[in-house]
C-alpha positions as CSV (number, residue, x, y, z in Angstrom):
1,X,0.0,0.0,0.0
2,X,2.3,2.5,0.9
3,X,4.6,1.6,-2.6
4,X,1.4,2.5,-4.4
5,X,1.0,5.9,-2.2
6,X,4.4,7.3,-2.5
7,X,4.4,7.8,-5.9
8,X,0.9,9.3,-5.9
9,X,2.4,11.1,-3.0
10,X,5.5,12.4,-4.8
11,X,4.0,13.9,-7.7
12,X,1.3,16.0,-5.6
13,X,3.9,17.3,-3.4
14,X,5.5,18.2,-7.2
15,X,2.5,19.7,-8.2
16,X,2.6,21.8,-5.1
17,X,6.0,23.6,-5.8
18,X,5.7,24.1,-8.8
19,X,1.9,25.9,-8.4
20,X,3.5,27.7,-5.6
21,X,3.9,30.8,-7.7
22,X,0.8,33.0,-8.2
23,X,1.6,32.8,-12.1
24,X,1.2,29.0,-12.1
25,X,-1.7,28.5,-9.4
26,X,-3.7,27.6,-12.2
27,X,-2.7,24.4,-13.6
28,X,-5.0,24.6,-16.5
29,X,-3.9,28.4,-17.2
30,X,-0.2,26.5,-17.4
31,X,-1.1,23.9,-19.5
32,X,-2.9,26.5,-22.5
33,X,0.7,28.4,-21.9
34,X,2.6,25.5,-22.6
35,X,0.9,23.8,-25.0
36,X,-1.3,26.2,-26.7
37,X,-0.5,29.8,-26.5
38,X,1.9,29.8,-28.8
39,X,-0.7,29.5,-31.8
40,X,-3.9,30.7,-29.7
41,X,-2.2,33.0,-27.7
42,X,-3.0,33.4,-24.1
43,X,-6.7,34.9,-24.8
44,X,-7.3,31.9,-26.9
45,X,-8.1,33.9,-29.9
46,X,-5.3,33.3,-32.3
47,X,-4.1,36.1,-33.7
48,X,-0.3,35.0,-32.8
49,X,3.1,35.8,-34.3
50,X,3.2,32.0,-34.8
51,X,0.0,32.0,-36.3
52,X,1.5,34.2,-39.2
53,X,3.4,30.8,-40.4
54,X,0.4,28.3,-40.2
55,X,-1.4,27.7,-43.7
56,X,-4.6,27.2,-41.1
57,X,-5.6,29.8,-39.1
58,X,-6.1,28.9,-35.3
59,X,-9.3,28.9,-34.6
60,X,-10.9,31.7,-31.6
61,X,-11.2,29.3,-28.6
62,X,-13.1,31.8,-27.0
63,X,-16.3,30.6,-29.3
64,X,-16.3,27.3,-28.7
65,X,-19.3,27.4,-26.2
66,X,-20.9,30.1,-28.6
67,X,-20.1,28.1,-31.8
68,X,-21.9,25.4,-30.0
69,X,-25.6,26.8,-29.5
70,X,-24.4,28.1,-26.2
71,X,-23.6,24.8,-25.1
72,X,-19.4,24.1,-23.9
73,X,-18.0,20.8,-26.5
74,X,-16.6,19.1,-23.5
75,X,-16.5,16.0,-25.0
76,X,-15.1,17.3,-28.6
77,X,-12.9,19.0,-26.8
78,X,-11.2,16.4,-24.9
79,X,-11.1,14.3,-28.3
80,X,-9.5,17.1,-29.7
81,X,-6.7,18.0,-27.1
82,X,-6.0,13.4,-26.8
83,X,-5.8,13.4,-30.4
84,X,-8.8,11.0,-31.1
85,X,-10.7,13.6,-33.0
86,X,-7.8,14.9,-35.5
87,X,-7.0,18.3,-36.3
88,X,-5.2,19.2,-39.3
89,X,-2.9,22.1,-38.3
90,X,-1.9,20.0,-35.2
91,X,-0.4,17.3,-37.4
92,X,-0.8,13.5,-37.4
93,X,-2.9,11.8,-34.4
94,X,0.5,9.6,-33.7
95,X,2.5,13.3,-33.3
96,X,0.3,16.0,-32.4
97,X,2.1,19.3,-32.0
98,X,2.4,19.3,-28.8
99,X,4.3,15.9,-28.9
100,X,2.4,13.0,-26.8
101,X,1.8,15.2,-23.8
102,X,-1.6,14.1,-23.6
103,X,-2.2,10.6,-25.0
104,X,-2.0,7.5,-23.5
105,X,1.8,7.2,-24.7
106,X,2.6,9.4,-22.1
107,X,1.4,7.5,-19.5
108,X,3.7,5.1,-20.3
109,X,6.7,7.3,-19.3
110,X,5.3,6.5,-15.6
111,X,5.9,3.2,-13.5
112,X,2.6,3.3,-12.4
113,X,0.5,3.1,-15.3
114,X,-2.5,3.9,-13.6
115,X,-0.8,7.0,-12.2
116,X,0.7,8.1,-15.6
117,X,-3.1,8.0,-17.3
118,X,-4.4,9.6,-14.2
119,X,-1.8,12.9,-14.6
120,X,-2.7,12.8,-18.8
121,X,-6.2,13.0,-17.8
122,X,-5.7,15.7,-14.8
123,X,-3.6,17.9,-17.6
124,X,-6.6,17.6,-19.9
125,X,-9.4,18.3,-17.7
126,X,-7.4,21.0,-16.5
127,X,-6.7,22.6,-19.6
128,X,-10.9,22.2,-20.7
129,X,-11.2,24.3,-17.3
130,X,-9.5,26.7,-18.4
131,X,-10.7,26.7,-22.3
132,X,-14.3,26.9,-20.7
133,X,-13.5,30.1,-18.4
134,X,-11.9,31.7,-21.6
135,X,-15.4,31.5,-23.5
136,X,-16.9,35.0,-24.1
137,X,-20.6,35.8,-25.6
């Protein structure tokens, strides 16, 4: 039991540290920075230097509840950030720009596999938190 626990253990007290800065308290908020700001820019509505060299436009983020008849694309979204639902300016399912970040592949990278798809699946929910608090009318 407590083999199984330290682990868990270890990476919260990770966590911890590094959301110990007010810049970083939201892990979702460091997540879009990491992964997606570059192309969607912070606001999430594109518009990015990066964005100058993309033949496809990033799409505003902001609109995705609004795009939606008012209604948030959770699930679409989550398909979208795991790579099952494929997006062509992100690149191939099996590479997605942002590498393997969030697919199962990078649960492998843990001992635990249970706890390596449990932090995948905390990055992604966290970054849909914080893609959901973005939306605008």
């Amino acid at each position: 039991m407590i083999k199984r626990l330290l682990p868990l253990t270890l990476v919260s007290l990770l966590l911890a540290a590094g959301m110990a800065r007010a810049d970083d308290a939201d892990l979702g908020k460091l997540e879009f920075k990491n992964s997606c700001a570059a192309c969607h820019g912070m606001d999430g509505k594109g518009g990015t230097e990066m964005g100058e060299f993309l033949r496809i436009q990033p799409p505003d983020l902001s609109q995705l509840q609004k795009n939606n008849g008012g209604v948030f694309p959770t699930a679409r979204v989550y398909n979208t950030i795991d790579g099952r639902q494929a997006v062509k300016a992100h690149g191939p399912r099996a590479m997605p720009v942002w590498g393997q970040r969030y697919t199962d592949d990078a649960a492998q990278v843990y001992a635990d596999p249970l706890l390596g798809e449990r932090t995948v699946r905390v990055r992604i929910l966290a970054l849909i938190d914080y893609l959901y608090q973005l939306q605008r009318p």
